[in-house]
N, C-alpha and C positions, 0 to 999 in steps of 0.2 A: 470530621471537618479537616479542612486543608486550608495551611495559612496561607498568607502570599510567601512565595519562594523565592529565596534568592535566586539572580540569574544563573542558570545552568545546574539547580537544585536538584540531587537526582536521589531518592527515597528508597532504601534497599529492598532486596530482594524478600517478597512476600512467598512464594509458593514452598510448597515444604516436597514437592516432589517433581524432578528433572519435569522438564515439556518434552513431549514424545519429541518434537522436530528440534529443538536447542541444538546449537550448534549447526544445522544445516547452511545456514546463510552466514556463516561466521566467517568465511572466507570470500563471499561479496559483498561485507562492507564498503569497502574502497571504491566500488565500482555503482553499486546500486543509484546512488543518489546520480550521481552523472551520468546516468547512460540511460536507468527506464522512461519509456515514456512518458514525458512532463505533464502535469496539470496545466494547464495557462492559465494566468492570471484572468481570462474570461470568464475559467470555469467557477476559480470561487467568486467574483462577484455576482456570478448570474446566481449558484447556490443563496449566497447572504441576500441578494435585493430577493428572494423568492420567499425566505423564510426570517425576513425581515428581523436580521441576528444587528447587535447590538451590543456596547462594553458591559449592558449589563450581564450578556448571558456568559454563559461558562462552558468549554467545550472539554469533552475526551478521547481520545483517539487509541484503539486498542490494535497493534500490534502495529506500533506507530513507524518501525522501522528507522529510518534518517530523521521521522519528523516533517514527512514533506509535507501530508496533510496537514497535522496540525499548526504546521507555522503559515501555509498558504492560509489558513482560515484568518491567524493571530491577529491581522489587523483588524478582521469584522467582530470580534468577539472582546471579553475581558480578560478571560483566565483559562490558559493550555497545559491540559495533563498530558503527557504521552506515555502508554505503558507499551513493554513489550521483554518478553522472555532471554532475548540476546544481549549480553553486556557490548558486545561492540556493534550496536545499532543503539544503542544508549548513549553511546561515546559521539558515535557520529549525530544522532539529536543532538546533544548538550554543543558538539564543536558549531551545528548548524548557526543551534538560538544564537550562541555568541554572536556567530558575524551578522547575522539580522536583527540584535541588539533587544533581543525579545525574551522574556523569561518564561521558564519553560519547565512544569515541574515533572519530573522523567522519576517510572517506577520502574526496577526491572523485575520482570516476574510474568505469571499468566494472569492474563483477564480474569478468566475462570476464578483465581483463589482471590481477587480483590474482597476484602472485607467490609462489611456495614460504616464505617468507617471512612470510606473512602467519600460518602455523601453523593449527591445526587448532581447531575448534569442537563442543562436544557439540551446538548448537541454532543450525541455520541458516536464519533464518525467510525468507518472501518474501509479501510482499502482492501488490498489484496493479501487479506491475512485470514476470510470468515471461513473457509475451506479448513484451514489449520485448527479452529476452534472445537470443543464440544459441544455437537448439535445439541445434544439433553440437558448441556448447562445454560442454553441462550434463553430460555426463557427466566430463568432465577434472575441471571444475569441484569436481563435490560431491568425487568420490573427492580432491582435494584441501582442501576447507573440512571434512569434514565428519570428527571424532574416528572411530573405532573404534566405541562405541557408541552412535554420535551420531544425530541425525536431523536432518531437515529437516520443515518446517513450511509449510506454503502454505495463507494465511489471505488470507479475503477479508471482506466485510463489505457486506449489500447489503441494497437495501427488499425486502420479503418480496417474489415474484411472484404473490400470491393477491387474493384478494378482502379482505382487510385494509386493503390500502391499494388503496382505488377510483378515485385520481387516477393512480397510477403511469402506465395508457395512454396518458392523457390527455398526462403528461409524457414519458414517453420519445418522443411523438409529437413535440410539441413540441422535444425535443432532438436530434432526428433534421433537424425544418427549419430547427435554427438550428445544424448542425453544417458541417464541411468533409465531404464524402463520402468522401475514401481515410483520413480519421482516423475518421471515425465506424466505419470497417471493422474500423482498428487493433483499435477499442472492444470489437468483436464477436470479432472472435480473439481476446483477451483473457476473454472472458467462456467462449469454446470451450476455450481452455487449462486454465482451471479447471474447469468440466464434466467434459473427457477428459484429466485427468491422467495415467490410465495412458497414450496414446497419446504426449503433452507427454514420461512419461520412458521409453518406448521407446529401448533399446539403451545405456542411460546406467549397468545397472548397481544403479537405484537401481528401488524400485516402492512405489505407494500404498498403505498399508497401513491403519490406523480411520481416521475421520472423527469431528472434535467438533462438535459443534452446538449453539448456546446462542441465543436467540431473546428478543427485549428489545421493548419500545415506547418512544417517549419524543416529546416533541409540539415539533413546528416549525414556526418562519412562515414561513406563504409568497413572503415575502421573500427569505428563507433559502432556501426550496428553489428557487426560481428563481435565487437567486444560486451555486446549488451548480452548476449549468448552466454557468455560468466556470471550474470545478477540471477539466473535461476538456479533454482535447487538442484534441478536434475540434470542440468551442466557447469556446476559451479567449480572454480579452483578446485576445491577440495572430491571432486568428484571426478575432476577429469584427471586431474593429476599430472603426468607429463604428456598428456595428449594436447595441453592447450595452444599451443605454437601450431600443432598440427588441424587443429579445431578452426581457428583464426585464418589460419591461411585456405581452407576446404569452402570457408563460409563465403570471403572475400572473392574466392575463385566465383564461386556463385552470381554472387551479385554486381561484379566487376559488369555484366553485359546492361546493368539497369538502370549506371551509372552515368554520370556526366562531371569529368574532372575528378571522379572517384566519390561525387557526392550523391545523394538522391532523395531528393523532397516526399516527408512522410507526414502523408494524411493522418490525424488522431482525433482520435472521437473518447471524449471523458462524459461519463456517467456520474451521476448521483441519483440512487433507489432513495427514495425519502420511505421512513415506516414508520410508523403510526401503532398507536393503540389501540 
C-alpha cells in the first residue's frame, strides 16, 4: 500500500541490480522536458473523456522520465506514481510536480523489480520507455500493476511522418550521422515496439485493444529542433561528447532551407495504445 505523499515524495531505490541502460539519458535531463515532442493538452483529455478516468482512480507511469505523462494525466485522476531507474529524471519529476503544485510519489528504480507491495493501479501508462523493459517480465508485471478493471496505456508522441513536416528526412538523416549506431538501433526497436504492440504483448496475458489519436501543430526553432537531437540516447551530451557544437551547427545547416524567420511549424500526432486483458 502507498500513503498519500508528500509533495515531491520520492521512495528509494528498489532494484538491487544496475538497469542495463542507467545512466544513458543522464546527460538529457536538462533538455528532455523542453524540447521532445509535447503531448497537448488535447491528447490527455480526449484519453480521460475515452476512459472516463476520474479522482477516484489511481495512475502509474513507468519509466516516467520528467513526469510529463504522469502530471498531463494528474488533473484527470487522484494519485500519481512515477517510477524510473535515473536519479536525475526523478529530480526533474519532483522539480516539475513542484511548479504544477501537484503531488507526485516518484520511485527510483526498474519497473521490473517493483514489489507486491507497490499495490494495484486502474491506469498504468508508458511512453517511450517499453522498448527498454524486459519483454518476459511484462506479463508478471502488468497482472501485478494493473487493478481488475484497470488498463494500460502506451503513448507516444511524434512529428507526423507525411509531407507536413518536409524537413523531418532531412533530420532524421541528420540524426542518424550524429548518432552511436547500436543506440540509434535501440531507437528503432523502440519505434517497432510501438508499431507492433500486439507482438510487444504476446504471451503476457494482456492485448491491444482502440487506439486514440489526436493530431496538433505548433511551431519550433530550429534551434530547438536541433537541440532536440541531444534528448536521445544515441546522440545524447554524453555520447557525442565534443562533437555537440559541431552536431547543432550540421543539423541547423539542414534545415535552415525549411525554415521561415529560422522557425518551422511541426505537425505531431500523439498516440495512446489502450491494452486490455
Amino acid at each position: 500500500m502507498i500513503f498519500p505523499p508528500k509533495r515531491g515524495e520520492v521512495i528509494g531505490a528498489r532494484t538491487k541490480e544496475p538497469w542495463a541502460i542507467m545512466g544513458r539519458f543522464a546527460s538529457t535531463v536538462a533538455l528532455y522536458e523542453e524540447l521532445r515532442p509535447p503531448y497537448p493538452a488535447e491528447f490527455f483529455r480526449a484519453v480521460a473523456e475515452r476512459l472516463k478516468l476520474s479522482r477516484k482512480h489511481a495512475l502509474i507511469d513507468l519509466g516516467t522520465g520528467p513526469g510529463l505523462l504522469a502530471l498531463g494525466f494528474a488533473p484527470y485522476v487522484g494519485r500519481i506514481v512515477g517510477v524510473d531507474p535515473e536519479p536525475g529524471m526523478i529530480a526533474a519529476a519532483r522539480e516539475a510536480a513542484a511548479r504544477a503544485g501537484r503531488e507526485f510519489t516518484l520511485i527510483e528504480g526498474r519497473a521490473e523489480d517493483l514489489g507486491p507491495d507497490i499495490g494495484s493501479f486502474d491506469l498504468v501508462t508508458i511512453g517511450r520507455a517499453l522498448h527498454w523493459m524486459e519483454r518476459s517480465a511484462l506479463g508478471a508485471l502488468f497482472a501485478r500493476l494493473v487493478a481488475p478493471q484497470g488498463v494500460v496505456v502506451v503513448c507516444s508522441s511524434v512529428s507526423a511522418p507525411d509531407d507536413r513536416n518536409p524537413w523531418l528526412g532531412d533530420y532524421d538523416a541528420a540524426r542518424r550521422a550524429w548518432s552511436e549506431e547500436s543506440l540509434w538501433l535501440d531507437s528503432r526497436r523502440g519505434d517497432r515496439a510501438h508499431r507492433d504492440l500486439a507482438s510487444t504483448l504476446e504471451g503476457t496475458g494482456f492485448h491491444a485493444s482502440e487506439r486514440i489519436r489526436v493530431e496538433t501543430t505548433h511551431d519550433v526553432s530550429i534551434g530547438d529542433l536541433a537541440r532536440r537531437v541531444l534528448t536521445f540516447s544515441s546522440s545524447s551530451p554524453a555520447a557525442l561528447g565534443d562533437k555537440v557544437e559541431a552536431m547543432l551547427a550540421d543539423v541547423g545547416r539542414r534545415l535552415l532551407p525549411f525554415g521561415r524567420d529560422g522557425v518551422v511549424t511541426e505537425a505531431i500526432v500523439s498516440i495512446a495504445q489502450i491494452v486490455r486483458r
